[in-house]
N, C-alpha and C positions, 0 to 999 in steps of 0.2 A: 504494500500500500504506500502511497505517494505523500508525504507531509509534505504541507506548506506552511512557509512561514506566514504567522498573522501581525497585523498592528493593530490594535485597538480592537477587537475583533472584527477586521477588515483582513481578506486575503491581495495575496500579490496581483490578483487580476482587477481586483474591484478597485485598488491604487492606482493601478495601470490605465482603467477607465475613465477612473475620477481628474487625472492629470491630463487626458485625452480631451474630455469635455474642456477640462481650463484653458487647454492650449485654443480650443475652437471658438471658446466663447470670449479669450483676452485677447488671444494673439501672442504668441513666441515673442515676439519688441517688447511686450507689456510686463509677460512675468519676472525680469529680476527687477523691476518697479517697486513690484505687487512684494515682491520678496523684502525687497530692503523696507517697507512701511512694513509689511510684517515685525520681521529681524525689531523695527527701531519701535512699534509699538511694545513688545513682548519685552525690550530692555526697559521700556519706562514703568513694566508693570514692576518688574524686577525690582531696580531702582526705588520705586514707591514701599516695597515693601517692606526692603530694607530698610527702608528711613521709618517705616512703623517699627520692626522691631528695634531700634536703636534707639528711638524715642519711649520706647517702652521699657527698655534695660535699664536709660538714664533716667526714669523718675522713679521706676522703682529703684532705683540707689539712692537716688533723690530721697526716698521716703523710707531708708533703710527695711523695705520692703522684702531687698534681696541682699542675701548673706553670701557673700562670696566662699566663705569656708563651710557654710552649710551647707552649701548647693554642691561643693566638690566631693566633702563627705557621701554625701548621699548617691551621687552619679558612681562614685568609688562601689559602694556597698552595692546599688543596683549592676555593674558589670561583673564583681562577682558573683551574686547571684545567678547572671544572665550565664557566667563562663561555666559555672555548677550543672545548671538546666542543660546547658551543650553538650556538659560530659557524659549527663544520665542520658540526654536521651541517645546522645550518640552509642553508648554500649548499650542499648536498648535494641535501636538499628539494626548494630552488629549484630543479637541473639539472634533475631528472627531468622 
């Protein structure tokens, strides 16, 4: 039997077609246009959002909200955790 790779649950032909139709209904001149407004909107969403989480790091330090040594504690204790979980289930895997 024959796999195909999918995207988004979209196969290679239905990509194929959808790029087909853009070309017919922009025009080949138009798409790296169409591309660079894409590319430059997708960076301003970027951009936007970074500057929320940044503004959100800085008031909560602002508001001693966030504990910088609490927070590393805790990310500490949760990837042991997470490396423990890996090992059991990984020799778990292995039995079967």
């Amino acid at each position: 039997m024959i796999h195909q790779p999918t995207f988004l649950f979209i196969g290679g032909t239905e990509i194929i077609f959808v790029l087909f139709i853009v070309v017919l209904v922009f025009g080949a001149d138009k798409l790296p246009e169409i591309a660079r407004g894409l590319a430059k909107g997708m960076r301003q969403i970027k951009d936007a959002t970074n500057d929320i989480k940044h503004e959100i790091s800085n008031s909560a330090k602002e508001s001693n909200i966030l504990d910088s040594e609490v927070t590393k504690n805790v990310k500490e204790e949760l990837n042991k955790v997470k490396d423990n979980l890996e090992d059991f289930t990984g020799s778990l895997k292995r039995n079967e």
